[in-house]
N, C-alpha and C positions, 0 to 999 in steps of 0.2 A: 276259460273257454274262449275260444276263436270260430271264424268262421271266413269262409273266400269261394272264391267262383269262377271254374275255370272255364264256361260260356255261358251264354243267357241269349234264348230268342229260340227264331223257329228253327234254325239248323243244329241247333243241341245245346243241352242244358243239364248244368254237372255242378255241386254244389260240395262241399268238401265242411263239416264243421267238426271238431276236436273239442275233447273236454279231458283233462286228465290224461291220462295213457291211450284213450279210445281216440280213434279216427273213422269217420263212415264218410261216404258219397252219397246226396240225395241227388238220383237220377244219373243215367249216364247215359246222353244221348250223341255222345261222340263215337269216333271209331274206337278200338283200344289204345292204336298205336298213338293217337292222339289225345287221349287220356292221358298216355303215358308222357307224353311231353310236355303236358299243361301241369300234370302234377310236379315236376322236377323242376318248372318257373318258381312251385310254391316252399321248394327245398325237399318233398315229399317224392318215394316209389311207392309202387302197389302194394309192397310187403307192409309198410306202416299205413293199411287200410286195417279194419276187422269187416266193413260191411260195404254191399248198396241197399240202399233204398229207395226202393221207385213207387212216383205220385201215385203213376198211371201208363198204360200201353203209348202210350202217343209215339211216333219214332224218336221227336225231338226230345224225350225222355229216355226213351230204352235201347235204341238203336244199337251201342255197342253194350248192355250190360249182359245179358248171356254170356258173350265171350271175355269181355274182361274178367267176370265172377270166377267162369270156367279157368282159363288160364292163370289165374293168381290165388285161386282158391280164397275167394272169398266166399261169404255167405249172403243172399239174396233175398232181400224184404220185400214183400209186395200182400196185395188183398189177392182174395184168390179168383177174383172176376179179373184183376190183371194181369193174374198169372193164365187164366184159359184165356184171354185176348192173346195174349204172346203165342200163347201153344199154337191155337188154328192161325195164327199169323206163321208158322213155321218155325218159331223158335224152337228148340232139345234143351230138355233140362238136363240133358246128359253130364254127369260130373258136376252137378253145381248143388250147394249144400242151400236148401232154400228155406225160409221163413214164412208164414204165412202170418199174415197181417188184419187182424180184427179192427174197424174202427171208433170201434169203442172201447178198446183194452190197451193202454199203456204196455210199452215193451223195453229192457233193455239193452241197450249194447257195450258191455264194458263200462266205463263210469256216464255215458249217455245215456238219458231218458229220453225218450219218443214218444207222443203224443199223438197219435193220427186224428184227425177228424174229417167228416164227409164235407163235399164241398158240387156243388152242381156245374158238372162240367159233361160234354158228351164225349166220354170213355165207359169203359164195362162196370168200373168199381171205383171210382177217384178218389185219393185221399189228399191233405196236407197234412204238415209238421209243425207239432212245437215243440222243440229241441231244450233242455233243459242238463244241467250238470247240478242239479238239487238245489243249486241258489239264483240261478239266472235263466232267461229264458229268451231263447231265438225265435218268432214266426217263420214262416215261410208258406208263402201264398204267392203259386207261380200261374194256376188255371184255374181259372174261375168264371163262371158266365154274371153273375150276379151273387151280392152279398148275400147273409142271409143273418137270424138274429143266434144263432149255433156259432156261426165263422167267428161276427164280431168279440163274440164273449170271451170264446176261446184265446181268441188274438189281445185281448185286453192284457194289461200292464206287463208286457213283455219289454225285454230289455234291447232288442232288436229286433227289426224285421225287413224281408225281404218279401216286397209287396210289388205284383204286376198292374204295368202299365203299361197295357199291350197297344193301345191305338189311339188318337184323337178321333173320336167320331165323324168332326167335317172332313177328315180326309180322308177314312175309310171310305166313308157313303160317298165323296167327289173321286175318287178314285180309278182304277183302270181293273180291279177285281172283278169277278163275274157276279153278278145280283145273287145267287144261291151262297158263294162263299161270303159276301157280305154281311147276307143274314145270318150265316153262321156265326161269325165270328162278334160279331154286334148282340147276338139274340142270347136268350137268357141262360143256354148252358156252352157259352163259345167264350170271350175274353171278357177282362176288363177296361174297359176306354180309362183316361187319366180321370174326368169328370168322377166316375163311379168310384177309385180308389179314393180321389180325393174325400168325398163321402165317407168312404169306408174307415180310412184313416181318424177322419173326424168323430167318427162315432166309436172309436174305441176309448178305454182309457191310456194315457201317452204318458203317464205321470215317470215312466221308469224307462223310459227311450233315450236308448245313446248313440241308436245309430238306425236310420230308415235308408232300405237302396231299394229302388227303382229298377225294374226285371220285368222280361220278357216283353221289350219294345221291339214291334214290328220295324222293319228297317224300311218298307214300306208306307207306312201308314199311322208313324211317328214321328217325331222329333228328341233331341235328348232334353231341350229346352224344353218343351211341354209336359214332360212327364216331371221333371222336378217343380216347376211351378206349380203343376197341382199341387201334388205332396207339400209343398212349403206353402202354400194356402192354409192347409190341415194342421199344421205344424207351426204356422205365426213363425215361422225361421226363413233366413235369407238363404235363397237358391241352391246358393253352392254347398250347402250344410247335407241338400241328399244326396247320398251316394246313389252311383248309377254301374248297373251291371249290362259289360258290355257281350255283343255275340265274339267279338275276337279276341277279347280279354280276360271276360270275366268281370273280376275285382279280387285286389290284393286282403291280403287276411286284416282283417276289425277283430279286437279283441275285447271281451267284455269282463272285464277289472271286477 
């Protein structure tokens, strides 16, 4: 099982994990054509996809998935409060084979297990993901307004995670943001500050972690240094040990042995 990232933050967010024969995207908040060009960095086209799967409606989630699903014939996972956000947003489900996503019910994809769970964020239906090839298991916790004791459990003795660390507090709130988006983004269904993951990380079990990266940092209202520092607070490990998922990069594929 592997996993990689071909962006992270608020201009789009596209997450690429394989197990076996199966290949899915969680989220695709890029255009296609850029889709397409991020995956061919990873050695990968759309043809070696079977799915997406999206969080949630946010643009920086969904923005190009309708049409990349449509033009490569994939198939489209979502809850169905994120599928009616998309529709009265103007999306067509026209041509696109779709999935509807319970978050309480485990689903397949080819030798991938999926795991959704509910997670308080201000979207119609939010889910996250714990990725799973039957012996190993991926988090992935990209929005999030605050923990809750459902998230941590679920996220316990995973083998890797991808855990948001969207802002330092003093510089959201000292910031050039308007007071309404502030609150948004700080209050309990908006991000997670590095402080609150650091928490979150800490109260899970870590015993089987080989690989933590840092996602969805505001390029605004971050730093890359403050978000691993949390997480390596959490972690008792030295800095450079978290990986970090960039908006213009991603991260290169981690493999879980």
């Amino acid at each position: 099982m592997r996993f990689a990232s071909l962006a992270s933050g608020s201009k789009g967010n596209c997450l690429v994990v394989e197990a076996g024969g199966s290949r899915l995207i969680v989220d695709c908040g890029l255009a296609p054509r850029e889709t397409v060009r991020r995956l061919e960095r990873l050695g990968l086209a759309p043809e070696d996809l079977a799915a997406v799967v999206l969080t949630h409606e946010h643009s920086d989630h969904s923005r190009g998935a309708f049409a990349f699903a449509a033009r490569h014939g994939l198939e489209l996972c979502m809850t169905r409060g994120t599928q009616r956000a998309l529709e009265e947003s103007g999306d067509s489900l026209d041509g696109v084979a779709t999935r509807l996503v319970d978050a309480r019910t485990p689903f397949a994809v080819g030798d991938l297990e999926l795991h959704p769970f509910t997670v308080p964020h201000d979207a119609r239906e939010p889910v996250q993901y714990v990725l799973s090839d039957g012996a190993r298991r991926l988090g992935v916790l990209t929005d999030i307004g605050a923990s809750t004791r459902h998230v941590e459990e679920t996220l316990s003795a995973c083998d890797a995670l991808v855990l948001e660390c969207n802002h330092d507090l003093e510089m959201l709130w000292g910031g050039s943001y308007p007071q309404w988006l502030k609150e948004r983004i700080g209050g309990p269904f908006g991000h997670l500050a590095n402080a609150q993951a650091e928490r979150l990380l800490a109260a899970l079990d870590r015993s089987r972690l080989k690989h933590v990266v840092a996602a969805h940092l505001s390029e605004q209202n971050n730093r890359p240094q403050l978000a691993r520092a949390a997480l390596a607070r959490a972690l008792g490990c030295a800095e450079h040990w978290v990986g970090l998922a960039t908006q213009d990069e991603g991260f290169g594929w981690r493999a879980l042995e």
